[in-house]
N, C-alpha and C positions, 0 to 999 in steps of 0.2 A: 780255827786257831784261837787262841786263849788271848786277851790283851795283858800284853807285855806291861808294868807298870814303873815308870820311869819318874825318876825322884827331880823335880824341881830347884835348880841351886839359884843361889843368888848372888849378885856381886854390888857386893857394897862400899860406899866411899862417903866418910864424915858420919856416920850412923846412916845413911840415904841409901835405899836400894834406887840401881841404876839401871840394870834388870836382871832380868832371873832367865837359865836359858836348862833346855834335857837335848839329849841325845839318845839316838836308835842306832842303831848300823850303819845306816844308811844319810840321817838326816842329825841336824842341831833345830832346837826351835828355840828362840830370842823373843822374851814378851817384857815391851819397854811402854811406862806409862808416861804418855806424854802428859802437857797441863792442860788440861779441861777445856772443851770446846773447840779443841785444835782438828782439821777437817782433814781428810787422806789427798787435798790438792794443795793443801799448806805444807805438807812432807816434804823435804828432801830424803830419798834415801837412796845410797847408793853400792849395789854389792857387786863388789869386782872378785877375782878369785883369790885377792891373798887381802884383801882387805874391806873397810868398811867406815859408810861415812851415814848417819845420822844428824837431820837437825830439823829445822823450820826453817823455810825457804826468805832469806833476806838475812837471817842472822847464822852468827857462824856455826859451826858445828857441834852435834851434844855429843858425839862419838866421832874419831877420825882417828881409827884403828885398824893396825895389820889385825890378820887373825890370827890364832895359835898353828895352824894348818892352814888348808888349801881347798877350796870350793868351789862347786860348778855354778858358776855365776847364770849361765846360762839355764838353768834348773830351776835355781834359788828365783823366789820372789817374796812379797811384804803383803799384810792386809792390816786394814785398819777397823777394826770388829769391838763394839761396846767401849771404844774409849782406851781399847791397847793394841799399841803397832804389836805385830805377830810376823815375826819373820821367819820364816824358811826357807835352811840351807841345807843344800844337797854335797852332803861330803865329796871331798875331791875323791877321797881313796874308804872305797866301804869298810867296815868293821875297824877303823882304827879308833880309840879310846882317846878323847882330846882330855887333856887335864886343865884348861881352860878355854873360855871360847876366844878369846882375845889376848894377843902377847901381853906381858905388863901386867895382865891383872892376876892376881892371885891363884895358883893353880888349887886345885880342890883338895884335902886332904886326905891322908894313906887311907881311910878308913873308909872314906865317901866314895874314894878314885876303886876300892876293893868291889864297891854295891854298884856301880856305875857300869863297873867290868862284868860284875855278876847278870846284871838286866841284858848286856850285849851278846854275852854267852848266852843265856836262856833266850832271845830274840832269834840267834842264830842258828840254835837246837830245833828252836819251830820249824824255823825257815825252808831250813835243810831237811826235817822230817816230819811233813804234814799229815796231820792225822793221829800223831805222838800227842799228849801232854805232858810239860815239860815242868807246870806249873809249881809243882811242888819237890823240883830235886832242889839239892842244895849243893855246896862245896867244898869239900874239909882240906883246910891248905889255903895258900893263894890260889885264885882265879886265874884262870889261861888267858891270854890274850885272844880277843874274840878276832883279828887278823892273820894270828901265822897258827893257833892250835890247829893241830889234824889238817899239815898241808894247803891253810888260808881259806879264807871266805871265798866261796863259790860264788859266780856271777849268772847268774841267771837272767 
């Protein structure tokens, strides 16, 4: 199967990225730059299923947010690789289309939320028929929701 190529957003406050997070079907992945030289047993992090707590252990929280949805906490876990936390969450409910990863923050725009829907649809064209390349269709119109088109995301 062909990799699916999934666009990078970001969420900014004050001109400051505070991190930048994609989505699959299945998964969100959150890559937050801590300040230099911060170690992965100085972390606090903590993911529960509808929410989310970030910081450095003694000081208060750099994040201490619901999420836009719902998560398998129990899935989900964090690493700490070349100097950025990388977290991975395992969606509560596969194929749905989060318009941000956390309440409050700015949801993504018509036009980003269209290519975001697009990646999820062609992700789930693979999925569903391996051995297809899917890589080069397109969509004239709005994008189906990659959750309920053609009777919903099959669980396998």
């Amino acid at each position: 199967m062909d990799k699916i190529e999934y666009k990078r957003l970001k969420y900014e406050h004050n001109g400051q990225t505070v991190y930048e997070w994609e989505q699959s079907l299945e998964e969100l992945h959150c890559y937050i730059s801590p300040p230099a030289g911060i170690k992965a047993r100085q972390l606090s992090v903590d993911i529960h299923a509808r929410h989310l707590t970030v910081g450095i252990k003694g000081n208060p929280p750099f994040l201490n947010e619901d999420f836009a949805d719902f998560v398998n906490s129990n899935e989900s876990f964090w690493t700490l690789e070349d100097g950025v936390l990388h977290l991975t969450l395992c969606k509560g409910s596969k194929g749905v289309t989060w318009p941000s990863l956390l309440k409050g923050h700015a949801p993504v725009d018509p036009f980003t939320q269209q290519e975001v829907q697009k990646s999820l649809m062609l992700e789930r064209f693979q999925t569903e028929n391996p051995g297809f390349d899917f890589s080069g269709a397109s969509f004239n119109g709005q994008v189906p929701d990659p959750k309920t088109f053609m009777e919903g995301v099959r669980y396998t």
